[in-house]
C-alpha positions as CSV (number, residue, x, y, z in Angstrom):
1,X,5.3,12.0,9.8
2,X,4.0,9.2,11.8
3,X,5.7,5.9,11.3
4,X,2.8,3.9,13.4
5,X,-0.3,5.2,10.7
6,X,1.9,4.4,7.9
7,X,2.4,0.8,9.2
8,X,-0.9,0.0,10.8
9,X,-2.6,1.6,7.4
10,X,-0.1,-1.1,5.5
11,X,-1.3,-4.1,7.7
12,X,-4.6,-3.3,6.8
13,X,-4.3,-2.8,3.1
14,X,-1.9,-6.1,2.7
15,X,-4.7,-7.6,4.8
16,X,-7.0,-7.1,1.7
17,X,-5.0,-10.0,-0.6
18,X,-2.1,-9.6,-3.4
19,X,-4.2,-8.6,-6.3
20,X,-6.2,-6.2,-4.3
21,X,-2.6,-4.2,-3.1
22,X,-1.5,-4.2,-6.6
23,X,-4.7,-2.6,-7.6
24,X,-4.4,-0.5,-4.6
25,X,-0.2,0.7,-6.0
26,X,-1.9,1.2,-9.0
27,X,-4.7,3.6,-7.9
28,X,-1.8,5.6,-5.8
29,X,0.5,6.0,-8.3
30,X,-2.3,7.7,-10.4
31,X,-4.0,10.1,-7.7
32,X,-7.1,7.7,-7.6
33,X,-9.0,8.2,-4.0
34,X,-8.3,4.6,-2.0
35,X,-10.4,3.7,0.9
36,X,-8.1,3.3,4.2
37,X,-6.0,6.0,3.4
38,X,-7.9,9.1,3.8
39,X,-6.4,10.0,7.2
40,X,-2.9,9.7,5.7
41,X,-1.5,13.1,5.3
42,X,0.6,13.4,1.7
43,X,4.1,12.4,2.8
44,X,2.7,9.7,5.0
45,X,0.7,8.5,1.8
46,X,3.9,8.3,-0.7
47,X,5.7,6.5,2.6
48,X,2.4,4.0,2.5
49,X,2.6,3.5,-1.5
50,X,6.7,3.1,-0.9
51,X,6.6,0.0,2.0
52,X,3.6,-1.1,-0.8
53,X,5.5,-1.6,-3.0
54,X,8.1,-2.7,-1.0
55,X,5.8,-5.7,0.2
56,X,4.9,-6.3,-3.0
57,X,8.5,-7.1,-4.3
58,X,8.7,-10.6,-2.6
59,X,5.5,-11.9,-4.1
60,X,6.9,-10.7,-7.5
61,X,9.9,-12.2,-7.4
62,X,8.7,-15.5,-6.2
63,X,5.8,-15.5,-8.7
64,X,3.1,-15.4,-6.3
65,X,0.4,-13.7,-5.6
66,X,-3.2,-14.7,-4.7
């Protein structure tokens, strides 16, 4: 597994706004095809979808997201 795709794919996915990564954790989390993560291979995608989510916790607990 390659710790630096996972990340750099993460910085560019949070780079597309709150509402879009949520959408994004949604599509994952139901097999949907996501652009920017093609080149993951399947462990590195569940890694992705996991520090997603991860992100994602501190805007939900402080009610924000934009």
């Amino acid at each position: 597994m390659n710790q630096s795709k996972i990340t750099d794919c993460v910085e560019i996915l949070c780079q597309k706004g709150c509402k879009e990564v949520s959408r994004i954790i949604v599509a994952l989390e139901q097999g949907e095809p996501v652009e920017g993560v093609g080149h993951l291979d399947p462990d590195e995608l569940q890694a992705a979808l996991a520090e997603l989510k991860s992100v994602m916790a501190v805007y939900q607990q402080g009610g924000t997201c934009w």
